[in-house]
VMD Tcl script that draws the C-alpha trace (Angstrom):
set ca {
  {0.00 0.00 0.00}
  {1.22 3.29 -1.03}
  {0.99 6.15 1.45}
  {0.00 9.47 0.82}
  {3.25 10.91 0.46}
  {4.50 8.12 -1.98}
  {1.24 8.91 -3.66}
  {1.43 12.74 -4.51}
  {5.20 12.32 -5.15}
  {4.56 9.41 -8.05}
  {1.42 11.83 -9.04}
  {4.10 14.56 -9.07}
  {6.52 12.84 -11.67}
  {3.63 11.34 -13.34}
  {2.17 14.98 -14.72}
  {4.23 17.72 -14.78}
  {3.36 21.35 -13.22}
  {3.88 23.24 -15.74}
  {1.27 21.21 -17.82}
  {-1.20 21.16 -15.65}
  {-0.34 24.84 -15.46}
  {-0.97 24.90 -19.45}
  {-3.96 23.04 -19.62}
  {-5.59 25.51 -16.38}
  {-4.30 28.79 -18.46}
  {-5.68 26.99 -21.92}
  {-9.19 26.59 -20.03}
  {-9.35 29.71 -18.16}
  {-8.70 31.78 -21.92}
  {-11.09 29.66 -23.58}
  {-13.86 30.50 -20.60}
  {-12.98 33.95 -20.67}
  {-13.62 33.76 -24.55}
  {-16.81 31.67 -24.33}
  {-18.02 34.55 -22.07}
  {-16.99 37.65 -24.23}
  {-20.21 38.87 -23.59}
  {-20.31 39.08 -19.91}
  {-16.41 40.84 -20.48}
  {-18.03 43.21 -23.07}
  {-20.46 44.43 -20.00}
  {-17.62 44.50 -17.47}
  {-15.78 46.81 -20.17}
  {-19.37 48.80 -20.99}
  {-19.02 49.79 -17.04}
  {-15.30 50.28 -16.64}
  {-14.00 52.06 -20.03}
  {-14.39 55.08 -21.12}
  {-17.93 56.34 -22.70}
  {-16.39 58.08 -25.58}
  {-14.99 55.17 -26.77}
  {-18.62 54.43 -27.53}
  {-19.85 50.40 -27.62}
  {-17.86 49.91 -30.56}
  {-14.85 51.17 -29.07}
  {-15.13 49.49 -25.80}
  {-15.84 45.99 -27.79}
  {-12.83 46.40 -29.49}
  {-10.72 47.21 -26.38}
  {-12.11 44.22 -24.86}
  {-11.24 41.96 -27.73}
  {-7.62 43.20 -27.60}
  {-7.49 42.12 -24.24}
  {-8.95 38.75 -24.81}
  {-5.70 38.64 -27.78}
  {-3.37 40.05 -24.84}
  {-4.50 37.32 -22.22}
  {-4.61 34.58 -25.32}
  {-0.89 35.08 -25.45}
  {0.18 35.00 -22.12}
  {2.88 32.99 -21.51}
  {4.08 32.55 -17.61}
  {7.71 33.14 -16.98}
  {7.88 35.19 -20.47}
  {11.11 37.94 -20.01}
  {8.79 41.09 -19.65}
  {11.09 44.26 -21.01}
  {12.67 45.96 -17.94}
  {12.14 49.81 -16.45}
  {13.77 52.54 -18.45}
  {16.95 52.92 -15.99}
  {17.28 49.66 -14.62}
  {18.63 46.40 -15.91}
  {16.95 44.21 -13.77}
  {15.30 41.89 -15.62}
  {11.60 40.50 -14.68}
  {9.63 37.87 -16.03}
  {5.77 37.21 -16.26}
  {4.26 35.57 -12.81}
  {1.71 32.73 -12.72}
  {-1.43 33.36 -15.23}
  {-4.23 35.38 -14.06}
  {-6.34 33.90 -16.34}
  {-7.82 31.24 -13.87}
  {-8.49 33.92 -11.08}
  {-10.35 36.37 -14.12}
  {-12.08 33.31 -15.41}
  {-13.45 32.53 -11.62}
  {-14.84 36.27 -10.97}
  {-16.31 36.08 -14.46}
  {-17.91 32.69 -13.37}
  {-19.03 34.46 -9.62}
  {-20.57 37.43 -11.96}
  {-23.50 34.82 -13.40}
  {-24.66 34.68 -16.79}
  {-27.30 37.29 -15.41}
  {-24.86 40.21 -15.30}
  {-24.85 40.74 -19.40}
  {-28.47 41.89 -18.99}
  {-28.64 43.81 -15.77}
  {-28.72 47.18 -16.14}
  {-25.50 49.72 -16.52}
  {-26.03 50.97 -12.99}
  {-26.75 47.68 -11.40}
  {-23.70 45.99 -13.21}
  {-21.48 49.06 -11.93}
  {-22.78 48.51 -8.51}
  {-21.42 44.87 -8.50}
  {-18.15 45.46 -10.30}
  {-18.06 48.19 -7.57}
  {-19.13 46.07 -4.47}
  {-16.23 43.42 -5.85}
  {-13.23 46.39 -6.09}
  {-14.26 47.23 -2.03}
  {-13.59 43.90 -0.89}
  {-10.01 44.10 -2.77}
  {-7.36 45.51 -0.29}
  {-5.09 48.15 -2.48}
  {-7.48 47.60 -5.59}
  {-5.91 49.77 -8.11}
  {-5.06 50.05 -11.31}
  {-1.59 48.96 -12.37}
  {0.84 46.13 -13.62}
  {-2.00 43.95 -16.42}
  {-0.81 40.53 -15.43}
  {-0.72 41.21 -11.23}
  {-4.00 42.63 -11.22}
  {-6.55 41.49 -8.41}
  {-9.54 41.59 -10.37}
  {-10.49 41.25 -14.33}
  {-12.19 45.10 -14.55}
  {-9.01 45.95 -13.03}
  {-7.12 44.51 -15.62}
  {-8.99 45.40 -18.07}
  {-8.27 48.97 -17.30}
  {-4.59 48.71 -17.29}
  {-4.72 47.12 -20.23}
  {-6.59 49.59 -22.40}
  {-4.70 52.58 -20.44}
  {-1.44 51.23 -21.70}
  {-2.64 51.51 -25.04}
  {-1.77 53.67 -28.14}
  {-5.49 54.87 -28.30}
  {-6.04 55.80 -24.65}
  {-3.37 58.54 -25.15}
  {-4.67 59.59 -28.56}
  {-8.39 59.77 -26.00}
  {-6.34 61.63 -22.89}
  {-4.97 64.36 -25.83}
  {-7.85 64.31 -28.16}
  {-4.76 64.41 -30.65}
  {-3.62 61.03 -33.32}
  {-0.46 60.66 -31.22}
  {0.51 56.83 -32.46}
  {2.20 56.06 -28.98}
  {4.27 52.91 -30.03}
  {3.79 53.05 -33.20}
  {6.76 54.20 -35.96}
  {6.28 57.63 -37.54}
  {9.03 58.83 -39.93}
  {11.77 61.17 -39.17}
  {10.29 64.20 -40.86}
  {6.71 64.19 -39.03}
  {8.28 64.25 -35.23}
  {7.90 67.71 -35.83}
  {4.76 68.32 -36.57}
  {1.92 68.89 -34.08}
  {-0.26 65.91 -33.80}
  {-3.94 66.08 -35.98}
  {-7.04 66.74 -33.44}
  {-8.68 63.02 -33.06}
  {-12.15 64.01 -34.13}
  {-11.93 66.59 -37.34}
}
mol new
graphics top color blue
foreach p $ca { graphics top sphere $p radius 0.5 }
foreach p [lrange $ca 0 end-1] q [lrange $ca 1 end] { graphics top cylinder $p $q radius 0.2 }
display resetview
């Protein structure tokens, strides 16, 4: 008879983590994909209104691509000044997949208000819930945030202007004021 130390360490060599680590992250993305439309509320409450419905859709489906291609202990590019190197933590996938899951497939057709009232009620009960670093972030409205404030079209929104942050502009137009966003 085995005992239960024997047991977990044969169970151990038998699957490795980081597989069962693969297979949790593959699930979580494809349950966070399978519910695009309760993420598509949770981004109708947290982004920006002038982005209109369109525009928050589309922010939401670049985060679905950005958590798609998240790959755990990925070298993540290192603060301007420092050389330390850092590298992508444990997927947060499976946590964002679980509050999705705790939202219900009610929350899609409760009202604006109501809907910002629970993603509220959930951001209390987080201790330091702010927004910051995509990948640590407690919570999935969080997240989403950081995500579309990191963006080349949240700074075109903050200036009103076509700034292109990250994106290659020749030589000869650096010095030229950016065009309004809306003409």
């Amino acid at each position: 008879m085995l005992s239960r130390r024997a047991f977990l360490g044969w169970l151990a060599s038998a699957f490795p983590a980081a597989a069962i680590v693969r297979r949790a992250h593959a699930l979580a993305v494809e349950h966070l994909a399978d519910d695009a439309q309760i993420l598509r509320a949770i981004g109708e409450v947290v982004l920006p209104a002038e982005l209109g419905v369109a525009g928050q859709h589309a922010a939401v489906a670049n985060f679905q691509k950005w958590i798609a291609g998240y790959r755990e202990g990925a070298e993540l590019l290192h603060g301007y000044g420092t050389s330390a190197l850092e590298f992508a933590g444990p997927t947060p996938a499976t946590q964002w997949s679980a509050q999705i899951a705790k939202l219900g497939p009610s929350f899609a057709s409760q009202s604006l208000n109501a809907r910002r009232s629970t993603i509220t009620a959930q951001l209390n009960q987080i201790n330091n819930a702010r927004i910051g670093n995509v990948g640590r972030s407690p919570h999935v409205a969080l997240a989403l945030l950081s995500h579309f404030y990191a963006s080349p079209g949240a700074t075109d929104l903050c200036y009103e202007s076509r700034i292109g942050k990250q994106t290659c502009r020749p030589l000869a137009a650096s010095t030229r004021k950016p065009l309004p966003l809306h003409s």
